[in-house]
Backbone as CSV, one residue per row, in Angstrom:
resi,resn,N_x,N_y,N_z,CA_x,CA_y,CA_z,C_x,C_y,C_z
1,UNK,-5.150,-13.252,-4.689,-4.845,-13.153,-3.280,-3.502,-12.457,-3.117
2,UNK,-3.239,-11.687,-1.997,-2.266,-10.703,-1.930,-1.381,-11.258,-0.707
3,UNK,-0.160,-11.725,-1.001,0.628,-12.052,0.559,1.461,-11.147,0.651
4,UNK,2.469,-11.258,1.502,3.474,-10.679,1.989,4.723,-11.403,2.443
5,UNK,5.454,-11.227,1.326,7.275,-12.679,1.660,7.341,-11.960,3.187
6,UNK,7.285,-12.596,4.071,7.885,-12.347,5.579,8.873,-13.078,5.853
7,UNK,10.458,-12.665,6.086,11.421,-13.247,6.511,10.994,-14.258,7.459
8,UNK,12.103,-15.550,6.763,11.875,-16.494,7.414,13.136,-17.236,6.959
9,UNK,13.967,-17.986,7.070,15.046,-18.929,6.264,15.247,-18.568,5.190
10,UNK,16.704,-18.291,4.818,17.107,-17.903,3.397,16.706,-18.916,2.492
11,UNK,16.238,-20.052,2.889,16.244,-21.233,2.228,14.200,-20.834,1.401
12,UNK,13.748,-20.480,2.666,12.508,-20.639,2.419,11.962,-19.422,1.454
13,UNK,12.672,-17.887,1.751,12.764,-17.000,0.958,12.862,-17.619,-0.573
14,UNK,13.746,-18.144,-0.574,14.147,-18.417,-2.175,12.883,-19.329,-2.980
15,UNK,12.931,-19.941,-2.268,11.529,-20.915,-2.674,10.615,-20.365,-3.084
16,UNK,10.210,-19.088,-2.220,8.628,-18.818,-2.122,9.155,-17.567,-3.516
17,UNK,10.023,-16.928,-3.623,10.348,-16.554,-4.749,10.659,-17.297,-6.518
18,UNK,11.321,-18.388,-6.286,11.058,-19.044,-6.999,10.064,-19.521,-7.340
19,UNK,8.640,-19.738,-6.504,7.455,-20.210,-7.366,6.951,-18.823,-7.536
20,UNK,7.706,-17.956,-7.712,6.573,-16.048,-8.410,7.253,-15.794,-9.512
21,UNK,8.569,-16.603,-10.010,9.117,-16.103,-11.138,8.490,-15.618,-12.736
22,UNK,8.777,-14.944,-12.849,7.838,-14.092,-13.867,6.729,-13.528,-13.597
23,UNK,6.129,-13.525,-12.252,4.761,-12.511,-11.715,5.636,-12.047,-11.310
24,UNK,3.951,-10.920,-11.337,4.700,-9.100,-10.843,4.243,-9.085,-9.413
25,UNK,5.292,-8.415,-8.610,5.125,-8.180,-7.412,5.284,-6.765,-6.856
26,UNK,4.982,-6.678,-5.742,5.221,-5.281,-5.126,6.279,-5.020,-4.343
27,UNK,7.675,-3.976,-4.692,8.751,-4.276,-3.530,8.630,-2.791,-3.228
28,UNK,8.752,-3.121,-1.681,8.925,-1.931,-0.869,9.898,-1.767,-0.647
29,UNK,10.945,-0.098,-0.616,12.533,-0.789,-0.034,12.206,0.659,0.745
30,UNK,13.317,0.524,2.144,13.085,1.538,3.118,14.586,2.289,2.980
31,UNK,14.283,3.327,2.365,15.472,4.530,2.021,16.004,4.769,3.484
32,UNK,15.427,5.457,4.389,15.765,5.744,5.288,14.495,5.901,6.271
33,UNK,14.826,6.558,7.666,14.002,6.333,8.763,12.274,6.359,8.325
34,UNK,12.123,7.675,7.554,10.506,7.903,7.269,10.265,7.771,5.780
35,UNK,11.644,7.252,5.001,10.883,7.467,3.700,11.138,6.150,3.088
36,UNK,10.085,5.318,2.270,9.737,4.115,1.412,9.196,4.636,0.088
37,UNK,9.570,3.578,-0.865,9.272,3.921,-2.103,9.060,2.475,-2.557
38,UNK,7.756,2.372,-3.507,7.180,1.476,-3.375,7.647,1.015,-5.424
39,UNK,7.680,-0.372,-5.532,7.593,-0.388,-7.187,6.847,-1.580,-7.475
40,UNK,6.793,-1.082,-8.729,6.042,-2.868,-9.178,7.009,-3.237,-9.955
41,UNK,7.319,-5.063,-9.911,8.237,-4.779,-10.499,7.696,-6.746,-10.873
42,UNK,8.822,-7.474,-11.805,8.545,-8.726,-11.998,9.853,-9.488,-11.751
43,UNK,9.419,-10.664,-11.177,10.718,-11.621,-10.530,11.138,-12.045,-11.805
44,UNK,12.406,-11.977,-12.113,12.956,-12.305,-12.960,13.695,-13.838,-12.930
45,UNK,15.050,-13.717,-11.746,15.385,-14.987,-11.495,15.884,-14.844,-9.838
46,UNK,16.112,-16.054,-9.888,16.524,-16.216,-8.323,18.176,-16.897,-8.573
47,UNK,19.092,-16.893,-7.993,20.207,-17.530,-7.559,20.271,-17.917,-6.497
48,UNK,21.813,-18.426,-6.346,22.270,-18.693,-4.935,21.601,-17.912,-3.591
49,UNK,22.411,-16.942,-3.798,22.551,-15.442,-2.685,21.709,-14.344,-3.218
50,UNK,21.564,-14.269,-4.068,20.689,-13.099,-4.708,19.349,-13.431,-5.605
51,UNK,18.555,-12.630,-5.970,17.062,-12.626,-6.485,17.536,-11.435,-7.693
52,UNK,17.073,-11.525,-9.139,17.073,-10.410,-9.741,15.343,-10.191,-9.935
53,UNK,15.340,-8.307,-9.983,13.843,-8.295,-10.446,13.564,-6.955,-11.307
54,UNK,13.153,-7.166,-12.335,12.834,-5.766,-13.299,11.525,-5.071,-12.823
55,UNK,11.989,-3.290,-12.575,11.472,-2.590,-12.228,10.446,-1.758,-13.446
56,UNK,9.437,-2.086,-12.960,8.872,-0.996,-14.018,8.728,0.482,-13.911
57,UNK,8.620,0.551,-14.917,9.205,2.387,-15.425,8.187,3.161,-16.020
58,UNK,8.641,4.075,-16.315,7.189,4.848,-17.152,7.915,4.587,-18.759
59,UNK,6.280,4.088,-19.403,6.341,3.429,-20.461,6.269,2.228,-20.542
60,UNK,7.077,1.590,-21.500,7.528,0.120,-21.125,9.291,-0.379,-21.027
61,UNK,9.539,0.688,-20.421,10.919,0.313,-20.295,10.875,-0.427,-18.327
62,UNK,12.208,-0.930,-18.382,12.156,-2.468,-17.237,13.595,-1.685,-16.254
63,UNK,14.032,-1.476,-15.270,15.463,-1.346,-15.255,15.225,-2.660,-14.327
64,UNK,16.619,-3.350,-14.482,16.937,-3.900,-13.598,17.803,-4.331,-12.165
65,UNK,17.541,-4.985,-11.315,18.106,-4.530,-9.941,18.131,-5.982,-8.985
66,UNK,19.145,-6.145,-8.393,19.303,-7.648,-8.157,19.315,-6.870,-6.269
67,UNK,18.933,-8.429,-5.491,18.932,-8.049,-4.241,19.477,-8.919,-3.625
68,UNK,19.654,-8.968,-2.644,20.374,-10.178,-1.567,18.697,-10.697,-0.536
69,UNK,19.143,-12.049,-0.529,18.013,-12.740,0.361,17.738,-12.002,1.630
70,UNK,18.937,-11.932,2.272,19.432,-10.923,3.226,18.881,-9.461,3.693
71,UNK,18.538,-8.896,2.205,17.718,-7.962,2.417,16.089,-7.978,3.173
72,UNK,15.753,-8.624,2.683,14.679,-9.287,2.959,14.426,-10.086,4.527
73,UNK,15.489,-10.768,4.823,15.184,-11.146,6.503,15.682,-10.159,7.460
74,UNK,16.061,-8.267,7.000,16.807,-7.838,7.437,15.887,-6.510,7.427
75,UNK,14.414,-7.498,5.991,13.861,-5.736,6.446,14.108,-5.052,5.727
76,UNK,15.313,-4.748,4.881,15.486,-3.423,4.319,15.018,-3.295,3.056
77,UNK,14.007,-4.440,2.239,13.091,-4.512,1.455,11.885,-5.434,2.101
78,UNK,10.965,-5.134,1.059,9.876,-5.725,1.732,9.127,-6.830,0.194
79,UNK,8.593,-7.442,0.072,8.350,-7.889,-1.285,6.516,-8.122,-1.406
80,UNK,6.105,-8.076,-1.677,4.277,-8.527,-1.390,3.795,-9.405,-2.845
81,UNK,3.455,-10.258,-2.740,3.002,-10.879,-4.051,1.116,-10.204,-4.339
82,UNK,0.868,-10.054,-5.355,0.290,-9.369,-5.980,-0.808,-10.701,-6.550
């Protein structure tokens, strides 16, 4: 089944991330007005204030990239569980 993290409480964000840790998800982040770029990537960990998540790459290399909860009730990523 395919959801979509929809901002809601930083509190509740974290949660619903914390039970995907180690599944792969889909993050959308919005560059600017018309352009999105989409990745797959896997929840790595969650903190306080921030979420880290490894991006996949061509091959099997991972980079990694940490985000703010913030981003997320703000829109300027999008996350979809997979």
């Amino acid at each position: 089944m395919r959801g979509v993290l929809m901002p809601a409480a930083l509190a509740e964000i974290k949660q619903q991330l914390d039970e995907h840790i180690g599944k792969q998800v889909t993050l959308t982040t919005h560059e600017s007005r018309h352009r999105t770029i989409e990745h797959q990537a896997i929840v790595r960990n969650t903190f306080r204030s921030v979420f880290v998540l490894d991006l996949e790459q061509d091959g099997h290399e991972f980079d990694r990239a940490s985000f703010s909860y913030t981003d997320l009730l703000t829109e300027n990523i999008e996350i979809s569980f997979d």
